[in-house]
N, C-alpha and C positions, 0 to 999 in steps of 0.2 A: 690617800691610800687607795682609794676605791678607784681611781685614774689609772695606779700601777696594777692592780688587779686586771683591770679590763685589758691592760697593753699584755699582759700574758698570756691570757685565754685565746689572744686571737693570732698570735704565733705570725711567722714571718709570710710576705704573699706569695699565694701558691706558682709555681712553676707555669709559664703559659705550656696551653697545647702545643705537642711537637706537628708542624707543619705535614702537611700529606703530601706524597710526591706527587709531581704533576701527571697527567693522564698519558697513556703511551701514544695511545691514537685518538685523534679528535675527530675524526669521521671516518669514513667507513671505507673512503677512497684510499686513507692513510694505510689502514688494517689490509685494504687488498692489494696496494703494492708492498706491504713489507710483509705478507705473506705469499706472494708469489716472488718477491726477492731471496725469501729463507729455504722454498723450496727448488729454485733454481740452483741456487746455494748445494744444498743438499742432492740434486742431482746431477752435480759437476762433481764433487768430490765421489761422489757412489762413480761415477759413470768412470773416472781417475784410478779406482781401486780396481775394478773389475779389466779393464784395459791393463794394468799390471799383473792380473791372475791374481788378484788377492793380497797381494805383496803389499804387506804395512797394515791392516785392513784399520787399524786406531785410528788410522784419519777423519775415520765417518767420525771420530768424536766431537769435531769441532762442529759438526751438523746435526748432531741430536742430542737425546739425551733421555732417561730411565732407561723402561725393557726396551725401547726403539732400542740406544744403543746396545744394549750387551746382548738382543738378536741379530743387529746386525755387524757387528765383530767378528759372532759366530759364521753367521753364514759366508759372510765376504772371505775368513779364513779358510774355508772348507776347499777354496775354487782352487788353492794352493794344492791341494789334496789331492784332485781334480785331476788336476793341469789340465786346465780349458786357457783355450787360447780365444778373446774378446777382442772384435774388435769393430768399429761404429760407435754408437750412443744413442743411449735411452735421451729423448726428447720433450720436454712439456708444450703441450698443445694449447692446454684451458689450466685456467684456474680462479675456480670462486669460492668465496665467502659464505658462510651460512651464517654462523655468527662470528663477533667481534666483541671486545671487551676493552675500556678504556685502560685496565687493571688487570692483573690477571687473577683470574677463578681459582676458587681452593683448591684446585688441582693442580694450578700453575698454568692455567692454557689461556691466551689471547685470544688465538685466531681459530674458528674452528674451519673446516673446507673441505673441498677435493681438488685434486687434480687431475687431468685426464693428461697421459703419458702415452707417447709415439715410440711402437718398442720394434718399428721396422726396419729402425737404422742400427739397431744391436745384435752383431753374429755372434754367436761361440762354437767353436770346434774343438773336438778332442785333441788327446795327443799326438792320434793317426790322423788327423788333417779333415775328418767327418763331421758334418755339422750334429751339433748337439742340439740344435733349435729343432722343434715340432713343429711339422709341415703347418700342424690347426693351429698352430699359436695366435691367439687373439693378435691384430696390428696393434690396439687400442687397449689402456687398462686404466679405472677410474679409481684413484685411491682415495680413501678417508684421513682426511689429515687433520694435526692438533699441531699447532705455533705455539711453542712458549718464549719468553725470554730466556737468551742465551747466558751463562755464567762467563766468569773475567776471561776466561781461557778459548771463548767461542765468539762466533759469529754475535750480530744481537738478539735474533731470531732463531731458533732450531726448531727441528721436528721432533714431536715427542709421541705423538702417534703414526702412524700410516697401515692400513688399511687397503687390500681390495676390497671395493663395492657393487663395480661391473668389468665386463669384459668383452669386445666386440670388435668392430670393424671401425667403428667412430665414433667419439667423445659426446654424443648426442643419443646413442641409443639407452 
């Protein structure tokens, strides 16, 4: 009796640990090309909507994600509004790493960085044929960016921040 006792107390063996997924990136070289992959990504699609005046602007969706994307919905629809007429492309120059995470942070961010963007090869003109760019326009603009993983519908990488942090003549100042 005292045999059946103890077989009851100690109840069936516990479930093992569920496994952890493997790490996204194993070094840092990994984290800086598929964050300069997501933001290349992200600036073919941007550069795509804008060359159309805005027409469609959902596209950015498969390149970002939180208030990145439902700021830039907004804005890209406005150009419709506009009617600017875009045509060149914004181009990336640099882009590093500040930090990196094998995981993503409670916020959902991987990669954090910048990029410094060549915005000499992008015109816009009004409807009357006038340029809309400012003569002072920085050539150079250094944004603050956050990589997160992309959801089933995306890229694997998006933008979920961007940021200006400088502005100048080149990605070094």
């Amino acid at each position: 009796m005292a045999l059946l006792a103890l077989t009851a107390c100690t109840g069936p063996e516990p479930a093992p640990p569920p496994k952890s997924s493997p790490p996204v990136f194993e070094n840092e070289e990994q984290a800086l090309a598929a964050g300069a992959e997501a933001y290349e990504s992200y600036l073919g699609v941007w550069n795509r909507v804008v060359a159309d005046g805005g027409v469609d602007p959902a596209r950015i969706d498969e390149v970002t994600t939180g208030e990145l994307r439902t700021f830039e919905n907004e804005s890209l629809s406005k150009l419709q509004e506009l009617g600017w007429t875009f045509s060149g492309a914004a181009s990336l120059e640099v882009f590093t790493i500040r930090d990196w995470y094998s995981k993503a942070d409670a916020a959902g961010v991987l990669i954090v960085g910048s990029a410094c963007v060549d915005m000499t090869g992008l015109q816009a003109t009004d409807g009357a044929g006038a340029s809309v760019i400012k003569p002072e326009r920085p050539a150079k603009r250094t944004w603050a960016v956050h990589i997160a993983p992309g959801a089933a519908d995306q890229r694997p990488y998006v933008l979920a921040k961007h940021e200006v942090i400088k502005e100048g003549s080149s990605c070094g100042e």
